[in-house]
Wavefront OBJ file of the C-alpha trace (Angstrom):
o trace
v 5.496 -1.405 -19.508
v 3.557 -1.198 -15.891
v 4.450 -1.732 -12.782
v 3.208 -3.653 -10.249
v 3.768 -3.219 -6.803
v 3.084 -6.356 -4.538
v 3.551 -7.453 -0.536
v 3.641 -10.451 1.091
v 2.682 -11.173 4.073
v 2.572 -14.527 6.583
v 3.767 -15.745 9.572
v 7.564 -16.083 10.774
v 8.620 -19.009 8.941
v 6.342 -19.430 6.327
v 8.838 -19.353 4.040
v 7.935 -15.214 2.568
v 11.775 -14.384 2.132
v 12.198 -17.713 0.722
v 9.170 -17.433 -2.247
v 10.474 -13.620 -2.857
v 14.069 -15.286 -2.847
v 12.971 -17.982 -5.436
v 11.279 -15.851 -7.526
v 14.153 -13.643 -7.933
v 16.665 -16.899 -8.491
v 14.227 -18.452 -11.120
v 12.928 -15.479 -13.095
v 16.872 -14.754 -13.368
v 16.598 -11.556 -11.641
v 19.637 -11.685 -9.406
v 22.834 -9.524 -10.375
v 25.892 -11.210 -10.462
v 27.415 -9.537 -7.188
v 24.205 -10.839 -5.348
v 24.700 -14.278 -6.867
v 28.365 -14.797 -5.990
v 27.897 -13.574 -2.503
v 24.543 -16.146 -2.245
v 26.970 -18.896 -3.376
v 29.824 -17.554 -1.108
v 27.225 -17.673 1.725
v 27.399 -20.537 5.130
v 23.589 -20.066 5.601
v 22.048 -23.255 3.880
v 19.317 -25.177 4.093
v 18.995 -29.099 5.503
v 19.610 -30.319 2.074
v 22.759 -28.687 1.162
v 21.239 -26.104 -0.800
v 21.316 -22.078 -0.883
v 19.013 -20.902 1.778
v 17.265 -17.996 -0.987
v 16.328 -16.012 2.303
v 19.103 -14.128 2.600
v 18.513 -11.789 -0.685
v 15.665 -10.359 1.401
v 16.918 -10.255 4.867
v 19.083 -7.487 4.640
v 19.348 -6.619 8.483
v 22.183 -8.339 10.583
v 19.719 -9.314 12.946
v 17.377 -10.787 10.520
v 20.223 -13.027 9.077
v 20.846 -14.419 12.546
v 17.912 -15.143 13.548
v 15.808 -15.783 10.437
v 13.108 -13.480 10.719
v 12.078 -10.499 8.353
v 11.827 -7.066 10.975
v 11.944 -4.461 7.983
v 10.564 -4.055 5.175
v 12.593 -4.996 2.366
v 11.918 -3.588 -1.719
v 12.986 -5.613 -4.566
v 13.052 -4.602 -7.989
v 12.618 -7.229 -10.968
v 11.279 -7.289 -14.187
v 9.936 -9.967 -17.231
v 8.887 -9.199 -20.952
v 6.021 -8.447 -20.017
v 6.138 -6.497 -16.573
v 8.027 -4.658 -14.438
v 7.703 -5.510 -10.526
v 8.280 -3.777 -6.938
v 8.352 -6.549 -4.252
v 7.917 -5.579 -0.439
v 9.108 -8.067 1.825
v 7.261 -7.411 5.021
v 7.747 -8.419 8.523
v 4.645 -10.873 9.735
v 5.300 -10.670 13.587
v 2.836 -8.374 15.380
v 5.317 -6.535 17.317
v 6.567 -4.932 13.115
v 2.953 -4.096 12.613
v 3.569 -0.764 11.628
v 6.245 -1.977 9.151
v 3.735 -4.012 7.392
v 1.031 -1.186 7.096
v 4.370 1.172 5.864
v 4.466 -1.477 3.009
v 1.491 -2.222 2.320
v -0.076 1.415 1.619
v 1.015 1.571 -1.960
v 0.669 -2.108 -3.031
v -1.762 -3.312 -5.954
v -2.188 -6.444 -4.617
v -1.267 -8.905 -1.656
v 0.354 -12.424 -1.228
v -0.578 -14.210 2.276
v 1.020 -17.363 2.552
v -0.152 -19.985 4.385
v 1.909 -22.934 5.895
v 0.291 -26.089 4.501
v 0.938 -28.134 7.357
v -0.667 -25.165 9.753
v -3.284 -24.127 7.912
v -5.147 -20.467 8.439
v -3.909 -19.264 11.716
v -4.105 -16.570 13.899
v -1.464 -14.277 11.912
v -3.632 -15.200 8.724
v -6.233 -13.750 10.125
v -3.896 -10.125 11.358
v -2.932 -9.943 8.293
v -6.036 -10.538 5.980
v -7.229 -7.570 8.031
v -4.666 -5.690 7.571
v -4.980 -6.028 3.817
v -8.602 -5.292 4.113
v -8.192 -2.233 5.924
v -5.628 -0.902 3.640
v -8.161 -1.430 0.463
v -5.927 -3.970 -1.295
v -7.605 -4.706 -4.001
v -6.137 -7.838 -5.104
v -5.697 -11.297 -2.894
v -3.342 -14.275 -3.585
v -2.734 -16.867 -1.147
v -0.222 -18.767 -1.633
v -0.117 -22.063 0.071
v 3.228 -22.712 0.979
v 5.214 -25.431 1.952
v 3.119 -28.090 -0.003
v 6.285 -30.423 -0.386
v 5.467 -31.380 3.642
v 1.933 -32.507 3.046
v 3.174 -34.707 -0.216
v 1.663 -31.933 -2.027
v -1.863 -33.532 -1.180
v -4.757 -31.859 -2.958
v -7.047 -32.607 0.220
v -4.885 -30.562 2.089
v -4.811 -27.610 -0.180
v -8.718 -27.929 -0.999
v -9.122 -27.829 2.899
v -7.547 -24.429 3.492
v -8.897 -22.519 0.281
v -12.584 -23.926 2.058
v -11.140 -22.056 5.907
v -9.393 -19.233 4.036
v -12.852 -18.273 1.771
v -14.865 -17.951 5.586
v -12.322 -15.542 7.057
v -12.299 -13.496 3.497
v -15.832 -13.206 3.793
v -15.244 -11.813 7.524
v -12.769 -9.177 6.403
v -14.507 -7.944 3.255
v -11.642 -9.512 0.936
v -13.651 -10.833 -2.380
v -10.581 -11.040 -5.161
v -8.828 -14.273 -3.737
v -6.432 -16.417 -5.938
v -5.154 -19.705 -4.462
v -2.194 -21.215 -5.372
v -0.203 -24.250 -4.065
v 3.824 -23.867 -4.088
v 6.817 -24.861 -2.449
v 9.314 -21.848 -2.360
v 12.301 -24.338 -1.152
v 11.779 -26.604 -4.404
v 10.209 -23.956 -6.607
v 6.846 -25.659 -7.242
v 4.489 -23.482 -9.116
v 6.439 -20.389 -8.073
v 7.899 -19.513 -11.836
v 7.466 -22.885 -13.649
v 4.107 -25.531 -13.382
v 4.940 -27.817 -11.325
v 4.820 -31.656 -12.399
v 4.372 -32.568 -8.794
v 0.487 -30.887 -8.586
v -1.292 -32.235 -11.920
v -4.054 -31.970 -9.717
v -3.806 -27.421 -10.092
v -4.629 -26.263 -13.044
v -3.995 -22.693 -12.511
v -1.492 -20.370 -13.296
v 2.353 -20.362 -11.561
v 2.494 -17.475 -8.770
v 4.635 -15.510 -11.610
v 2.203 -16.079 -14.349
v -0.430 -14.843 -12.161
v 1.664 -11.487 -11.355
v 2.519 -11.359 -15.350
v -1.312 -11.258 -16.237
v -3.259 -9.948 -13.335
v -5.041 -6.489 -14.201
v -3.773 -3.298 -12.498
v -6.921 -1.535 -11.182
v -5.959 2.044 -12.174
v -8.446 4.886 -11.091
v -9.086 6.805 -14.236
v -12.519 8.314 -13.027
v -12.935 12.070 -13.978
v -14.856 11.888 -10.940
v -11.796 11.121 -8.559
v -10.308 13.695 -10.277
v -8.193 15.619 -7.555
v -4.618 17.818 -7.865
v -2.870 18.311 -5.228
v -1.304 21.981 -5.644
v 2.600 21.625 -4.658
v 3.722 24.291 -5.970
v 2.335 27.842 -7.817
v 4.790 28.411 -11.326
v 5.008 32.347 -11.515
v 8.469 32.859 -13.087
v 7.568 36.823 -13.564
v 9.934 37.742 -16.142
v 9.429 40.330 -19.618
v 9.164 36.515 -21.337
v 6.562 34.831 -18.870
v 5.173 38.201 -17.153
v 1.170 36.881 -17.132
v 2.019 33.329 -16.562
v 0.513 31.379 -13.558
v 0.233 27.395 -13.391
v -0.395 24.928 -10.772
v 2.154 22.181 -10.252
v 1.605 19.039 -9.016
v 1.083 15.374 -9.407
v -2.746 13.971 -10.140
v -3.009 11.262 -6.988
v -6.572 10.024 -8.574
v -8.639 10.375 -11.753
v -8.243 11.958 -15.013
v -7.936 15.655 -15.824
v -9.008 17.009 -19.386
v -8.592 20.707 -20.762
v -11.424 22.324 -20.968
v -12.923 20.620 -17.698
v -14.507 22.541 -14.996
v -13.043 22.291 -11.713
v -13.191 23.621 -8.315
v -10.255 24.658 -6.177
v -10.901 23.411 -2.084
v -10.739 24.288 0.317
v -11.628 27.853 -1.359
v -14.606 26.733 -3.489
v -13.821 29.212 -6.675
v -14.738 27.511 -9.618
v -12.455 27.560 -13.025
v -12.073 25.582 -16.082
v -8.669 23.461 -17.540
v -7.174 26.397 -20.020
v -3.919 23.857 -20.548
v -1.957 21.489 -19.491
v 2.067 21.281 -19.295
v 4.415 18.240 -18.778
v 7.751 18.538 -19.701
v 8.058 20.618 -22.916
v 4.478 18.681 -23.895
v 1.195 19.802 -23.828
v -0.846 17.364 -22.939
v -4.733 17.219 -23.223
v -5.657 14.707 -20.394
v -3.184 14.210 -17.222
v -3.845 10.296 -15.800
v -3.225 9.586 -12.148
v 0.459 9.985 -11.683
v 1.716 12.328 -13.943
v 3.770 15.016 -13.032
v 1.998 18.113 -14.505
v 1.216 22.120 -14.375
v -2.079 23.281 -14.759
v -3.475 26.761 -16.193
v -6.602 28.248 -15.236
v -8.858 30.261 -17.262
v -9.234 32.588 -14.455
v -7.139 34.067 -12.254
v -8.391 32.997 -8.159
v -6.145 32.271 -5.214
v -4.603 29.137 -5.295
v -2.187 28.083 -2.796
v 0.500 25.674 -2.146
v -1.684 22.882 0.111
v -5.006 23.459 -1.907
v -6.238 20.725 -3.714
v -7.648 20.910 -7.433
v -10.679 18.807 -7.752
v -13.361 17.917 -10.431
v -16.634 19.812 -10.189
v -18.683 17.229 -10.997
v -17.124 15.151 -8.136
v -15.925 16.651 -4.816
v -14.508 15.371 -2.086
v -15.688 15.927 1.730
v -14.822 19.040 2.959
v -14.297 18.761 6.817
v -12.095 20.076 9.594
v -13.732 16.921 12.556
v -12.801 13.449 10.554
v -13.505 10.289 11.492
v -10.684 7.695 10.504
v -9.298 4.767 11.061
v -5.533 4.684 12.699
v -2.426 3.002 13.092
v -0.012 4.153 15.616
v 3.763 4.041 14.806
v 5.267 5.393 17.187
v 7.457 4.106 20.873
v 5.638 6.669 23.134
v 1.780 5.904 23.192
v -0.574 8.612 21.963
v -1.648 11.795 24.082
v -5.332 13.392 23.226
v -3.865 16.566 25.446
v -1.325 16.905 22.856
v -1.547 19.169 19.394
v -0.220 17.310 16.452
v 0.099 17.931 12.641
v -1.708 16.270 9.728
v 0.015 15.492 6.824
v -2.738 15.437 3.724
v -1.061 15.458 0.349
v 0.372 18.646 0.230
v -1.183 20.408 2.911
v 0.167 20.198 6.871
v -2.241 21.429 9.412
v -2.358 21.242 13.199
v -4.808 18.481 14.971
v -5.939 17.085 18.209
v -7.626 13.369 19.085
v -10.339 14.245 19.851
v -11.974 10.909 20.836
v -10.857 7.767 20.745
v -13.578 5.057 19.495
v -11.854 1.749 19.891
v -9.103 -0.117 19.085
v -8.980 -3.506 17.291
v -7.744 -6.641 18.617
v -6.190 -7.848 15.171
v -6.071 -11.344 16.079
v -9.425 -11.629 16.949
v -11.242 -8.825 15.056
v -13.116 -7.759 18.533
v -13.380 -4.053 19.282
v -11.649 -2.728 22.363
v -12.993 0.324 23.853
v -9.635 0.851 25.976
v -8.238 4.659 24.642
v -5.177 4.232 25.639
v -3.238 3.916 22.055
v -0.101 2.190 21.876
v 2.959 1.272 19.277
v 1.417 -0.692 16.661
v -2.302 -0.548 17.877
v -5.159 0.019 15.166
v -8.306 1.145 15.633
v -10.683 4.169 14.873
v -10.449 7.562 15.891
v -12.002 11.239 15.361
v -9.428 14.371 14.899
v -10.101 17.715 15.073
v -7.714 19.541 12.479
v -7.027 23.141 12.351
v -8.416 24.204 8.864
v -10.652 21.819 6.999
v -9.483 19.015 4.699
v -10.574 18.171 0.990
v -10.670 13.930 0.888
v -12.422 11.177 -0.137
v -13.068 8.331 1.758
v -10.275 6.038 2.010
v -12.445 3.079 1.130
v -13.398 4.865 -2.298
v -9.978 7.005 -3.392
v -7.405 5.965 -0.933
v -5.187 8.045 -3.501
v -6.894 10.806 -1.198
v -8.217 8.865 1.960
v -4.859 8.605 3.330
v -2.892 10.984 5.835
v 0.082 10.549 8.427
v -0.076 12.258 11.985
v 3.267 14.054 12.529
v 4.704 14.936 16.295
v 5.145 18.867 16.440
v 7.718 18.341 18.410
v 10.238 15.817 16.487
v 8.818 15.533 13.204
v 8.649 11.876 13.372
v 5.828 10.393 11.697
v 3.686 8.670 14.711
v 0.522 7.396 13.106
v -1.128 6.547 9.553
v -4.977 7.457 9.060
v -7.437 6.450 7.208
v -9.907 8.891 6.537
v -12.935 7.917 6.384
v -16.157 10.354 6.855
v -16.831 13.935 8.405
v -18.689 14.030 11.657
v -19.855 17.749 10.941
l 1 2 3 4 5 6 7 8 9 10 11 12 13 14 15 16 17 18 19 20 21 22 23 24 25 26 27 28 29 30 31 32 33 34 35 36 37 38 39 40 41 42 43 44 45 46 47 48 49 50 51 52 53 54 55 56 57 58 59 60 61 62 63 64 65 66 67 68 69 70 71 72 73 74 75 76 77 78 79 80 81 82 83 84 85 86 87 88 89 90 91 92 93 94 95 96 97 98 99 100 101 102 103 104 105 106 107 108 109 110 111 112 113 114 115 116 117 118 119 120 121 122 123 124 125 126 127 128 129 130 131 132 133 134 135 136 137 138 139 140 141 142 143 144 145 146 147 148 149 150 151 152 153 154 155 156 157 158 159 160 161 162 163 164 165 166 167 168 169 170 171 172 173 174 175 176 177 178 179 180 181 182 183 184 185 186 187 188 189 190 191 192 193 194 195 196 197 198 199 200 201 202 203 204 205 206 207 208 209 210 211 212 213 214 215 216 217 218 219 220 221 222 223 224 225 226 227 228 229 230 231 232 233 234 235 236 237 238 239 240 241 242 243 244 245 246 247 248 249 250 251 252 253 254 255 256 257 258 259 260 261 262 263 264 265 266 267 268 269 270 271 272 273 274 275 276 277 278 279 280 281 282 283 284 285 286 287 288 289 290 291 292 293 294 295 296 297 298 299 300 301 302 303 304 305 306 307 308 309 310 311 312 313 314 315 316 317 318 319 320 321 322 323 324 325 326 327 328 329 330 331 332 333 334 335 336 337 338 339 340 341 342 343 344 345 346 347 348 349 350 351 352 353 354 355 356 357 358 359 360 361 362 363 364 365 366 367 368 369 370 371 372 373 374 375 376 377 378 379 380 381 382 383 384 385 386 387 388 389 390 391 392 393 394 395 396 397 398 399 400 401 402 403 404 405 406 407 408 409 410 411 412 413 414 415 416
């Protein structure tokens, strides 16, 4: 069975704790703990019934004063698939939080308030999901009890939401109407909208096809760890542990080890007490060469007949995470897969103004500010752009000093 791993996204009371809340409660996906304390629970809502919120909104503070602030997972599963929901925060000031969540997700859901319409926050965070090469759109128009679950209405915003996908670059869009507070179209049809013909937001997860990688081309290996037990038993053995991030390794392929260059071919392949012939995107694996060249922990194993860039002055795009603004005086580290090198900004190209989508050519980089950057690293990196393997386009800027992550990058091109 796959998984899927979704986010949702909107503005503060939009009702995104309350859909992920419903889907849980309908789909029967609640444990019993979480279902007596829901019942035992004084938060409800004008009608007398359970305010569903509150099995997302973990945080004290978030109970109080109904807003999301962290991200929050949620495991669930049907017959047919098994699902990892992150509840993220939709107020600008939890930016960061929302790009944490949103890296590994297979698809987006933005909802919309049906009595607001696409607002500025729609427009933050269809960016956001642009940037961060989601590949898969559904906007779920929320709150269509309000609006007497008018078609107009609904036909209205699909019409304003297709113009600003077309100005972020999003082109898989699914619209669906729902109320999370009644359930409408959320896991059941709802009678209420004979005027939709499409699929409940659940059916739509259930059937919606996973774009999985499985290119040889994209073929790359992270090396995390070199296997040379050297005992009478295993005295010649040498493999390269790791898991594939992209593509599709076969044995007998010829690859090339970066940022070295030495060329080898796929001798065998080890998972577990298996053996393998092709490793998928994923997998957990140890590779054998045919010959024996220096590989290290940090080098990356790629496919010859499709490299990645091989660059040590990157331009990429960035999101910065952290309290204290950024300093191009300072030396960072790079965190690329498996491989940690130093870096420096070295120039600042603008930020974005994610409301608005202008370009700001301000460098002075604050919490939560995106925009697009070059860095100088220390010893070139092996990656594809971010736009075309983020599996390999992504990287997190680490302070030297603490070791607290401080910024996400998207690579995207050298500048050599």
């Amino acid at each position: 069975m796959d998984i899927l791993k979704f986010i949702t996204a909107g503005s503060v009371d939009d009702g995104k704790s309350t859909l992920i809340g419903r889907l849980l409660y309908d789909s029967d996906a609640i444990l019993a703990d979480q279902m007596e304390a829901l019942h035992a629970s004084n938060r409800k809502n004008d009608d007398g019934t359970i305010d569903l919120a509150i099995l997302t909104d973990g945080l004290k503070a978030e109970r109080e004063q109904g807003i999301t602030i962290d991200v929050a997972y949620k495991y669930f599963e049907t017959n047919k698939r098994k699902f990892i929901i992150a509840d993220a925060p939709g107020h600008i000031q939890y930016t960061r939080n929302m790009v944490t969540g949103a890296s590994n997700a297979g698809l987006a859901i933005i909802l919309i308030d049906a009595r607001k319409g696409v607002v500025e926050q729609t427009t933050r965070h269809s960016f956001l999901v642009s940037l961060l090469q989601i590949p898969q759109v559904v906007v779920a128009i929320n709150k269509m009890d309000m609006v007497d679950y008018s078609e107009d209405v609904f036909k209205q915003i699909v019409a304003d939401y297709k113009k600003l996908a077309a100005k972020v670059n999003i082109s898989d869009v699914t619209f669906i109407p729902v109320s999370a507070l009644k359930g409408d179209n959320i896991v059941y049809q709802s009678e209420k909208m004979s005027w939709y013909l499409g699929d409940s937001l659940l059916e739509h997860l259930e059937n919606v096809e996973l774009k999985i990688d499985d290119a040889s081309l994209h073929a790359r290996l992270p090396v995390q760890w070199v296997v040379r037990p050297q005992t009478d038993e295993l005295h010649d053995y040498r493999g390269y542990a790791g898991r594939v991030c992209s593509g599709a390794f076969k044995v007998n392929d010829k690859v090339t080890v970066l940022p070295s260059g030495f060329n080898s071919t796929i001798s065998k392949i080890e998972m577990y007490d298996k053996e393998p012939q092709e490793a998928l995107a994923g997998m957990s694996v140890t590779v054998h060469l045919q010959d024996n060249i220096d590989v290290s922990r940090g080098d990356i194993i790629v496919s010859s007949a499709g490299q990645p860039q091989l660059s040590s002055v990157i331009e990429a795009d960035l999101c910065w995470m952290d309290t204290r603004p950024m300093d191009t005086s300072l030396t960072y580290l790079v965190q690329h897969n498996t491989k940690t090198v130093r870096c420096k900004i070295r120039e600042v190209l603008y930020k974005v103004n994610i409301n608005t989508l202008e370009k700001d050519f301000d460098e002075d980089f604050k919490l939560n500010d995106i925009g697009r950057v070059v860095i100088k690293t220390a010893e070139p990196l092996a990656f594809d752009a971010y736009q075309d393997n983020k599996a390999n386009g992504g990287a997190i800027i680490i302070d030297s000093r603490t070791n607290v992550t401080v910024g996400a990058l998207m690579l995207r091109q050298s500048v050599e």
